[in-house]
N, C-alpha and C positions, 0 to 999 in steps of 0.2 A: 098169616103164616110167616115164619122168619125162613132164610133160606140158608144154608152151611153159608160158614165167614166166606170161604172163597169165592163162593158164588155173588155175595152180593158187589155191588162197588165199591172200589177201594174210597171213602172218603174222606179218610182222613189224611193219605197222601194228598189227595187231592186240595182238601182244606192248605197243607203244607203249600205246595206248589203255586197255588192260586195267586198270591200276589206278586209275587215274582214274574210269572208270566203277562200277568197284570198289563205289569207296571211297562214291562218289554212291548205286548201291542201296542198301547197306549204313544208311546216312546217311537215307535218303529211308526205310526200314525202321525205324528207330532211333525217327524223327521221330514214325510213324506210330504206332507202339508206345506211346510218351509219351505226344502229344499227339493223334491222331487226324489224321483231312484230311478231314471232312465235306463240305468245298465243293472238294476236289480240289485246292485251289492249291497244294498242294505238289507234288501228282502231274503239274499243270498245268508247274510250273517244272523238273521232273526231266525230263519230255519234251523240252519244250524244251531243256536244257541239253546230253542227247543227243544230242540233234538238230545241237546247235553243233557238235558235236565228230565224229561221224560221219556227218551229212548223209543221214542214214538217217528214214524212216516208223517213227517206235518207235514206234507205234499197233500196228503189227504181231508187237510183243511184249508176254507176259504182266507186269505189273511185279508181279504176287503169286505171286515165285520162288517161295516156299517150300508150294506145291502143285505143284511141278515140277521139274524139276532142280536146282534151290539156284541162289545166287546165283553161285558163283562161274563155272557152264553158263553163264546169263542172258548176263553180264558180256563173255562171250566172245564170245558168240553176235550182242551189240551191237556192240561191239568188232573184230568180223571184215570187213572191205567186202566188199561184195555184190558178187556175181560181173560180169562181161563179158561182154559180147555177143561171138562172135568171126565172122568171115566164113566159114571152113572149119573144120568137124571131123572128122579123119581117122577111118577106123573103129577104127585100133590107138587114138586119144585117147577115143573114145567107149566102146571096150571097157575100157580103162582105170578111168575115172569107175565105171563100172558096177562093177565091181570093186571097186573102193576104197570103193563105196557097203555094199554086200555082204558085204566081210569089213574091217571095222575094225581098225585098228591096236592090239591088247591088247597093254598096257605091265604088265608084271609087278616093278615097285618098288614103294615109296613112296610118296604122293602129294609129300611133299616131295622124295624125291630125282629126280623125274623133270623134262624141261624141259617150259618152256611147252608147245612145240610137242607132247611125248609126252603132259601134261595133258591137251589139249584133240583130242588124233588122235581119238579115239571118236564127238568131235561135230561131223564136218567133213561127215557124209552128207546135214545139208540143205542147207550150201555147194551140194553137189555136185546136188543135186536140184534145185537153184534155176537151176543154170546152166544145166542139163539145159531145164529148163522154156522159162527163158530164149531159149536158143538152138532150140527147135521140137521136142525131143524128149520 
């Protein structure tokens, strides 16, 4: 079942966004390997910088990927706009979500041959959690 546009993830901001912030972990990773960030100012400016760019609380993410999904999950995960509030959720949209939460999309390529969007289907269950929450459920 497909779900109204707003409800589903934005993916294609996302696609947009993704290398940008990328490239920013990666970088802010790189920096910290070098040269440390004892006083956080780097960690200070990557938030911030995040922030510019998807108007998101990145407080609310871990920035030390690599005890977690790796960067390129994190990247995505910043990258994605946060769900909508919507007025009505039909039960076929709700049973849906639940669904989709449940049995994730397994992409059986490549990590290179697959697209963004098959990339990143596996960690679309907090999107989907968050709306949930979101919206009273």
């Amino acid at each position: 079942m497909e779900l109204r546009p707003y409800i589903e993830p934005n993916l294609e901001t996302a696609k947009k966004r993704y290398p940008e912030i990328l490239k920013l972990i990666l970088d802010y990773t790189a920096h910290v390997d070098l040269s440390g960030d004892e006083d956080s100012t780097a960690y200070q400016k990557l938030q911030s910088t995040l922030h510019q760019i998807t108007q998101k609380d990145i407080s609310q993410f871990n920035m030390e990927w690599w005890e977690e999904e790796g960067a390129e999950v994190l990247a995505f995960r910043i990258a994605l706009p946060d769900p909508e509030k919507v007025n009505h959720l039909t039960p076929e949209e709700l049973e849906e979500i639940i669904f989709r939460i449940e049995n994730p999309v397994i992409i059986n390529k490549d990590w290179e041959e697959q697209t963004f969007e098959e990339q990143f289907s596996l960690y679309l269950d907090e999107y989907y959690r968050r709306f949930l929450q979101l919206n009273g459920y």
